[in-house]
PADREN-959900 format. One line per field, with one value per residue (C-alpha): z negated, y, x; residue number from 0. Coordinates in nm, 2 decimals, always signed. Layout:
<atoms>
up	[Z	...]
north	[Y	...]
east	[X	...]
pos	[NUM	...]
</atoms>
This chain:
<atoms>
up	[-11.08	-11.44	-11.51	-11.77	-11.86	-12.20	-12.39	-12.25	-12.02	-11.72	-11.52	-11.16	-11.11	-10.82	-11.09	-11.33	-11.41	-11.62	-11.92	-12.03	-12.26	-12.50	-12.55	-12.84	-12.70	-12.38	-12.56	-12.78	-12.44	-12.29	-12.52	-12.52	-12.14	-12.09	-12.40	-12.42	-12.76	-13.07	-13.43	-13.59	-13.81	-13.51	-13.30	-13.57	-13.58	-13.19	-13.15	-13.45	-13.59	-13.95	-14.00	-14.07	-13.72	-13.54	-13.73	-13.53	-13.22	-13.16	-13.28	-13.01	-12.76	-12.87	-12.82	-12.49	-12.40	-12.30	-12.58	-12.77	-13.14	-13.09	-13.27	-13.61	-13.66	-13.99	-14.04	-14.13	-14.47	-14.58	-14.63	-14.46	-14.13	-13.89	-13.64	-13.25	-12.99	-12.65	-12.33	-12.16	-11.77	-11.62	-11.80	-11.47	-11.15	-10.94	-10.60	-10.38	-10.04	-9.85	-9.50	-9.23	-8.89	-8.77	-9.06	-9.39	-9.66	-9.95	-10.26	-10.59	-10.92	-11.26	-11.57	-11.58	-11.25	-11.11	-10.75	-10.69	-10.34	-10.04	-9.71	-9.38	-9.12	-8.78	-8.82	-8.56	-8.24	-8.26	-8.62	-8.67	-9.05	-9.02	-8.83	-9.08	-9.42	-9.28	-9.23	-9.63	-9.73	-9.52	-9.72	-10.05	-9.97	-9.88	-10.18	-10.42	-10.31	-10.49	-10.78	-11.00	-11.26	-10.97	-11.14	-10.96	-10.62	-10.52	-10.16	-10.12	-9.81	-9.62	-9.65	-9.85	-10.10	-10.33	-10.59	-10.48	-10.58	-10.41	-10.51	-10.38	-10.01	-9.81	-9.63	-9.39	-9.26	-9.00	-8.89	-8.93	-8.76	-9.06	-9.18	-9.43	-9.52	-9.83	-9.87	-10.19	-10.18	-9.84	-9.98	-10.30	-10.12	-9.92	-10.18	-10.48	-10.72	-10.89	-10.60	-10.69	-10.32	-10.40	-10.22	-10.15	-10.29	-10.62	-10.64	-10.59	-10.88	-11.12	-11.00	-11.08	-11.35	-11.56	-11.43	-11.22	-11.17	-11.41	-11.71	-12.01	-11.87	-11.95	-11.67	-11.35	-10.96	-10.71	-10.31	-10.07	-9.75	-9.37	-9.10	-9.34	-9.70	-10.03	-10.37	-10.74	-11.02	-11.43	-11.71	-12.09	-11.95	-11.73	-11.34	-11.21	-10.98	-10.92	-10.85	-10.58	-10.63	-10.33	-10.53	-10.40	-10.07	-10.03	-9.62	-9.51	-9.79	-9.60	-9.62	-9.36	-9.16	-8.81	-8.50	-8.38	-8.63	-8.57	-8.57	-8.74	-8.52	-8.67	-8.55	-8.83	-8.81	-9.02	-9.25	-9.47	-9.20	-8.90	-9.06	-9.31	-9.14	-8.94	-8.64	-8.73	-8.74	-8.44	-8.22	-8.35	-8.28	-7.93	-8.09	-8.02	-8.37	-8.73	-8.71	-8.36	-8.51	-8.82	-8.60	-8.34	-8.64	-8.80	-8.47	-8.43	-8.20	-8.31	-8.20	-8.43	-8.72	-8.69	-8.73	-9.00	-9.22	-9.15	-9.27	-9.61	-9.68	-9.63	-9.86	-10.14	-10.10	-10.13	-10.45	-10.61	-10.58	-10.72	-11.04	-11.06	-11.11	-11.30	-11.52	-11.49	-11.70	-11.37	-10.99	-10.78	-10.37	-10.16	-9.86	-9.48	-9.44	-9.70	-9.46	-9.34	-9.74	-9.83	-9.50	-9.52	-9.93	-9.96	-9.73	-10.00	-10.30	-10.10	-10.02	-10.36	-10.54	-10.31	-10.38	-10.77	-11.07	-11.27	-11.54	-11.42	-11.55	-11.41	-11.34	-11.29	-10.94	-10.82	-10.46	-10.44	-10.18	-10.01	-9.85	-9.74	-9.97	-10.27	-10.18	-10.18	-10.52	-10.69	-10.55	-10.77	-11.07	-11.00	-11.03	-11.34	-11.47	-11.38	-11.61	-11.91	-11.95	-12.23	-12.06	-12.24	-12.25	-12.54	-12.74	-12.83	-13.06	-13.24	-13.21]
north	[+14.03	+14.18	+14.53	+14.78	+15.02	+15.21	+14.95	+14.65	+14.40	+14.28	+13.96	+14.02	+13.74	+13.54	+13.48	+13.29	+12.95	+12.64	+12.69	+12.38	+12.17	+11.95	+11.60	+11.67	+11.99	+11.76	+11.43	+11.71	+11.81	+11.55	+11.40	+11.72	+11.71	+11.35	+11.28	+11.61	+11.84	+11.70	+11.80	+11.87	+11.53	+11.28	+11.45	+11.32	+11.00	+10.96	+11.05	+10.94	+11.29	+11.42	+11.70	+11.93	+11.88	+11.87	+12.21	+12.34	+12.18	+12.28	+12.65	+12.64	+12.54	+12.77	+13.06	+12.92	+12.98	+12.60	+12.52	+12.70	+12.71	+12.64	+12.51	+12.40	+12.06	+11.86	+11.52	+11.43	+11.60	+11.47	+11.62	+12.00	+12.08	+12.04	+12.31	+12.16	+12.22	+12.25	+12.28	+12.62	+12.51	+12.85	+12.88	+12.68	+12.59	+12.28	+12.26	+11.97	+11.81	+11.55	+11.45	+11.26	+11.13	+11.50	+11.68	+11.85	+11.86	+12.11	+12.20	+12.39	+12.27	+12.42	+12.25	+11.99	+11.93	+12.09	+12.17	+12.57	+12.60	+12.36	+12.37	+12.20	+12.27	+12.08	+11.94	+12.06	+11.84	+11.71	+11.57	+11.72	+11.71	+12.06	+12.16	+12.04	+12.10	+12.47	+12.45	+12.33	+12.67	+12.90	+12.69	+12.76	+13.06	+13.15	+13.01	+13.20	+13.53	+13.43	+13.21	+13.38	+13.11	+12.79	+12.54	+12.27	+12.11	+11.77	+11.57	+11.22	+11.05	+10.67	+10.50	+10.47	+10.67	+10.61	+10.79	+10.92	+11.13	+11.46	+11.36	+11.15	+11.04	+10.91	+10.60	+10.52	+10.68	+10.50	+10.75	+11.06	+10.84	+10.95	+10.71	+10.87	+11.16	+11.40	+11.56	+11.63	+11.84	+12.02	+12.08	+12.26	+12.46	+12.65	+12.64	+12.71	+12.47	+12.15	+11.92	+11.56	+11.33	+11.00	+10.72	+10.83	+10.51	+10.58	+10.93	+10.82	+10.58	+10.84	+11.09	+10.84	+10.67	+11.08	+11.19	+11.02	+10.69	+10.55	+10.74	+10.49	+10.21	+10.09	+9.83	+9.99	+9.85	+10.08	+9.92	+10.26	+10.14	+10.32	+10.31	+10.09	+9.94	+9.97	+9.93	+10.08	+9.93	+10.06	+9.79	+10.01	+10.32	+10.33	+10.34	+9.99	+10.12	+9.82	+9.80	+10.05	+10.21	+10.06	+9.82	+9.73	+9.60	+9.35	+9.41	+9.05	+8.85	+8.58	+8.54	+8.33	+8.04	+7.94	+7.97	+8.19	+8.45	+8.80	+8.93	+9.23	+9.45	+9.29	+8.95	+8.79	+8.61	+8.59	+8.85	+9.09	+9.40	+9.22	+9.20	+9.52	+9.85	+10.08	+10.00	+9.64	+9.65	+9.85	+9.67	+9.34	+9.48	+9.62	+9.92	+10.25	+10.44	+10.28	+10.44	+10.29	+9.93	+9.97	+10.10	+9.77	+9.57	+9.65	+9.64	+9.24	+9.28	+8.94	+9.07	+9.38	+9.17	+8.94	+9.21	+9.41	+9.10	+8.96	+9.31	+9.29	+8.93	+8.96	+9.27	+9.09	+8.82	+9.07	+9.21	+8.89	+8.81	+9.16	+9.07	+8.73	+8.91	+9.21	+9.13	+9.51	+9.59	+9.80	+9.78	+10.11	+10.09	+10.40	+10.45	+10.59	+10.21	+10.21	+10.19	+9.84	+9.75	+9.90	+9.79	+9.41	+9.39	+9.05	+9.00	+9.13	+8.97	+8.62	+8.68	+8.80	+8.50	+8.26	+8.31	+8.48	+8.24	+8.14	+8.18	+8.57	+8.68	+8.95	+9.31	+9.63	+9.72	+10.08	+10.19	+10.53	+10.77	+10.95	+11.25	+11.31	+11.60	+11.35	+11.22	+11.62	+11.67	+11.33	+11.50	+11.77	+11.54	+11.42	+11.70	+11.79	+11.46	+11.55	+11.86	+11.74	+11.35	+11.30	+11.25	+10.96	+10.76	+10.62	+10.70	+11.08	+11.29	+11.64	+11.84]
east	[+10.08	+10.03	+9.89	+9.95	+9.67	+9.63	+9.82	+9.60	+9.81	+9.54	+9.63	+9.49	+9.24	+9.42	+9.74	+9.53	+9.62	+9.51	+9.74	+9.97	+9.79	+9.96	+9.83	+9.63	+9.46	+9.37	+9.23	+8.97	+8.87	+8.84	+8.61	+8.36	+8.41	+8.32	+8.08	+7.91	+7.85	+8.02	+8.07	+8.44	+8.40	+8.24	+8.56	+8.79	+8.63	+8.64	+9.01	+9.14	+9.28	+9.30	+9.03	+9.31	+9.45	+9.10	+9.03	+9.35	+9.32	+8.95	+9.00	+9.33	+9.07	+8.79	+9.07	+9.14	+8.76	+8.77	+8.47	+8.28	+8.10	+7.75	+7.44	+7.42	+7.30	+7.12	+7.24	+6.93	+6.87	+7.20	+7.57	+7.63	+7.48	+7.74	+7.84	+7.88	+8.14	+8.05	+8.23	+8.21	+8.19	+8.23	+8.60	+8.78	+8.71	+8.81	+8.85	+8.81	+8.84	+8.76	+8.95	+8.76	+8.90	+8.71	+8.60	+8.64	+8.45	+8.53	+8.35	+8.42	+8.29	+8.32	+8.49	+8.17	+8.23	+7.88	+7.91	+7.89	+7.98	+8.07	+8.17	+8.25	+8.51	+8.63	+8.97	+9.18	+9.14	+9.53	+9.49	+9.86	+9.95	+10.10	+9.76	+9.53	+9.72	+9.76	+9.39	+9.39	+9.53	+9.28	+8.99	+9.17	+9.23	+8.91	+8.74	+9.01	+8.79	+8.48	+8.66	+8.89	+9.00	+9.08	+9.28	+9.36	+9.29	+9.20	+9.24	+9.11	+9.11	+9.02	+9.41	+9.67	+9.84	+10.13	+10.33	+10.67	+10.94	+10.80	+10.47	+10.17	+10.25	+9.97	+10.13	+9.89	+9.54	+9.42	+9.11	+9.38	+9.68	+9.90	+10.22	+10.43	+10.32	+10.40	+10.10	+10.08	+10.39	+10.28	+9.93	+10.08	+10.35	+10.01	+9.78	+10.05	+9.77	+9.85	+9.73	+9.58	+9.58	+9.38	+9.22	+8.85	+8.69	+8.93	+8.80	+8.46	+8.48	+8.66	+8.35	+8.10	+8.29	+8.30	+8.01	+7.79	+7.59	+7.87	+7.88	+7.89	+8.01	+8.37	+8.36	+8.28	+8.28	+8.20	+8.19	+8.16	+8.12	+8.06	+8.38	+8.55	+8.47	+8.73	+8.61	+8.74	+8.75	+8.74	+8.84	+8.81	+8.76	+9.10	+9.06	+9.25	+9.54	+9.80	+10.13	+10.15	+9.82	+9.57	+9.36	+9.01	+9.10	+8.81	+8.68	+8.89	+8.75	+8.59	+8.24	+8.11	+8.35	+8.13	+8.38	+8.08	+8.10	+8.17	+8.58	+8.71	+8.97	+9.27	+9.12	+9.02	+8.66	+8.39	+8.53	+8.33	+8.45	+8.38	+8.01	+7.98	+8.10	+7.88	+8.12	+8.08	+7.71	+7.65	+7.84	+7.70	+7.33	+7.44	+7.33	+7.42	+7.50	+7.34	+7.00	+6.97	+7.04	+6.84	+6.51	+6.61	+6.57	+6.24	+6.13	+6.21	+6.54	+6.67	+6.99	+6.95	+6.78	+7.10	+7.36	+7.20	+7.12	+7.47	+7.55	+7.40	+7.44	+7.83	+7.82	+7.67	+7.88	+8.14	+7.98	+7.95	+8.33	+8.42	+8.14	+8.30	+8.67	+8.61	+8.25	+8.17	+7.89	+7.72	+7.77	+7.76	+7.69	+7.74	+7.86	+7.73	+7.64	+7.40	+7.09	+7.23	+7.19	+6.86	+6.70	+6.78	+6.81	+6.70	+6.97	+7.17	+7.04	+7.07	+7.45	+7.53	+7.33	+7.49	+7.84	+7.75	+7.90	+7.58	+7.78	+7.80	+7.46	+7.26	+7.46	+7.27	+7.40	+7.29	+7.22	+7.30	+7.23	+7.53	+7.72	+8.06	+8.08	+8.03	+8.38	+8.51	+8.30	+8.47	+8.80	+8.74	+8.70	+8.99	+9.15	+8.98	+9.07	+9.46	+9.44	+9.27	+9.35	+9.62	+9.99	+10.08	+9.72	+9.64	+9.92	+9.83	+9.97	+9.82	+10.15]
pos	[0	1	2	3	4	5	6	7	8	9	10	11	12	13	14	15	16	17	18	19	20	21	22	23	24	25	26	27	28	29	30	31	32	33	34	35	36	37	38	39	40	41	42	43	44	45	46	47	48	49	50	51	52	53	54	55	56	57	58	59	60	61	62	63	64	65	66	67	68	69	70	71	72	73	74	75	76	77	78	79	80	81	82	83	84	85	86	87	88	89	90	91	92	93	94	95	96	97	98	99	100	101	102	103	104	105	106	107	108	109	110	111	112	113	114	115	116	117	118	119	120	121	122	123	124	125	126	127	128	129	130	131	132	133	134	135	136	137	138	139	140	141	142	143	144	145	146	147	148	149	150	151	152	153	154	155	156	157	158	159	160	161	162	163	164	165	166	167	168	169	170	171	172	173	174	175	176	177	178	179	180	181	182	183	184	185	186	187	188	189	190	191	192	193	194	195	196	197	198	199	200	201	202	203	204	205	206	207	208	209	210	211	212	213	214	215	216	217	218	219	220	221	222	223	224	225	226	227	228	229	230	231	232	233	234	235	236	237	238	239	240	241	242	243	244	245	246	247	248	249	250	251	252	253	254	255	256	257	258	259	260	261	262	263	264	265	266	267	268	269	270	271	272	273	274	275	276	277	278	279	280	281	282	283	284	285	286	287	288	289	290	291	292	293	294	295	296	297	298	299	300	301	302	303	304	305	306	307	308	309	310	311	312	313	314	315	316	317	318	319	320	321	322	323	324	325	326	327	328	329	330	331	332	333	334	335	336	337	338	339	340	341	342	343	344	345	346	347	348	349	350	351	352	353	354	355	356	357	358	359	360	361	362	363	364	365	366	367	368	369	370	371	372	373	374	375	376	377	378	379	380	381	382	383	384	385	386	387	388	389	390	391	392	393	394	395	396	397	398]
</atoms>
């Protein structure tokens, strides 16, 4: 709704709306948002524009309030100081959400994707699409009264999701029982946002990929592991979707072949899920939840110490065959099932160096700690990333 008073036109706060960026305009941002404060003449350099059109584009974006003008920097005694261009983060705010089997997890972020408020909500008992994306809006909603400039809204979720006509349709969510589902287009007709629905492992490894435990690293493998276990990959900077955009399926590699190994629910034995998930691992240790098979173990349960070093041998054997394929230059490990890791890491570092090429090398790999609302903040990057990555990749024009 617009406002007239005294000659000055107001826009009431719930109608703003990220403005339409051409590719130019986004590839400038991008690089401030990803790389941090840069001169006019390193921006030129990075992106490949003339001064004259990096003059334009930046002043477009400094009147957009997306960056601002900032210090002056030497170059070390000499040429011209040169004047920096930083992002403003409070300009925009993202929105995102993360769907479990009973929960969801939302946060908001501002442009650089720092968290500034998150919640939690019970997913209606029924798991009814119409039930929960109706419980989407009343979140959104919600968060619109405290955040005036929300640009965009991001969903990820265990399962898969592929491009359609309508939009991204997640095609099958085991822990929600979903098969065929628009969601995109249902989350966008309550929430009236631009609506990015992803994989969570995928939006986990854009989040850490922009700005997390990845951040300068071209080549990228995250593993997130807990009910079930998906990985993401990044090869030069660009995330690896496939042909139908559910890459990173790796929990029926097979990592061990005795006929009294442990078997995954769809039968299969000896596979990394029948050894790796929490449900995997808890039922192997005749456990009752993680924590009580972890404790079991360190206190010389051979049944225990079996099925939480079975656990972490099988995931660095998994590790190693996603280092052998992709030669990432870093290794991320997340996950609810990250005790099973970091309480039998030898375990670990003897599965991975038993199946690891020598020819390989050593890769930093990265155990880091988790929340569900890190898959709800990488949700939001996500939907940063929708807004501000050039349109046609690589091939960017400054018109």
């Amino acid at each position: 709704m617009v406002r007239e008073h005294v000659g000055v036109t107001i826009t009431t706060a719930h109608q703003w709306a990220w403005p339409e960026l051409h590719d130019g305009q986004r590839a400038v941002l991008r690089e401030v948002l990803v790389h941090g404060s840069r001169s006019r003449a390193d921006l030129a350099r990075r992106t490949g524009f003339s001064r004259t059109s990096l003059t334009r584009l930046t002043r477009d974006l400094v009147d957009l309030q997306f960056i601002v003008e900032g210090e002056i920097r030497s170059k070390g005694g000499r040429g011209r100081p040169s004047e920096m261009l930083d992002l403003r983060p409070e300009s925009a705010q993202f929105a995102g959400i993360k769907l479990t089997g009973s929960a969801l997890y939302a946060v908001v972020t501002d442009l650089r994707a720092n968290v500034i408020e998150s919640v939690e909500h019970e997913l209606p008992r029924s798991k009814a699409v119409p039930e929960v994306v109706a419980l989407i809006g009343r979140v959104i909603d919600d968060v619109r009264a405290r955040h005036h400039r929300l640009a965009a809204l991001g969903v990820c979720l265990a399962g898969d999701v592929e491009d359609a006509d309508g939009g991204a349709e997640v095609v099958d969510s085991p822990f929600l029982g979903w098969d065929r589902v628009p969601l995109q287009r249902l989350v966008e007709e309550v929430t009236s946002l631009p609506t990015v629905v992803s994989n969570d492992v995928q939006a986990l490894t854009v989040g850490h990929h922009w700005f997390g435990a990845g951040v300068g690293r071209s080549s990228l493998v995250v593993v997130a592991f807990g009910a079930g276990i998906g990985a993401g990959l990044v090869v030069h900077d660009e995330l690896v979707r496939g042909a139908r955009g559910h890459p990173g399926k790796v929990g029926h590699l097979l990592v061990s072949s005795t006929e009294s190994g442990p078997v995954c629910e769809r039968g299969h034995r000896g596979c990394v899920s029948a050894w790796v998930t929490v449900p995997a691992v808890v039922a192997n240790a005749g456990a009752i939840d993680l924590d009580d098979a972890i404790r079991r173990a360190g206190s010389g349960d051979p049944r225990a110490q079996a099925a939480v070093r079975g656990g972490a041998r099988a995931l660095g054997a998994a590790v190693a065959y996603l280092v052998d394929l992709v030669d990432p230059e870093k290794v991320i490990v997340t996950g609810e099932g990250l005790p099973t890791a970091r309480g039998a890491e030898d375990a670990f570092l003897e599965g991975l160096g038993a199946r690891l090429d020598p020819a390989s090398g050593a890769v930093p790999i990265d155990f880091c700690d988790f929340d569900f609302a890190d898959y709800a903040w990488a949700a939001s990057i996500a939907a940063i990333r929708r807004v501000v990555q050039p349109l046609d990749g690589e091939h960017v024009s400054a018109a």
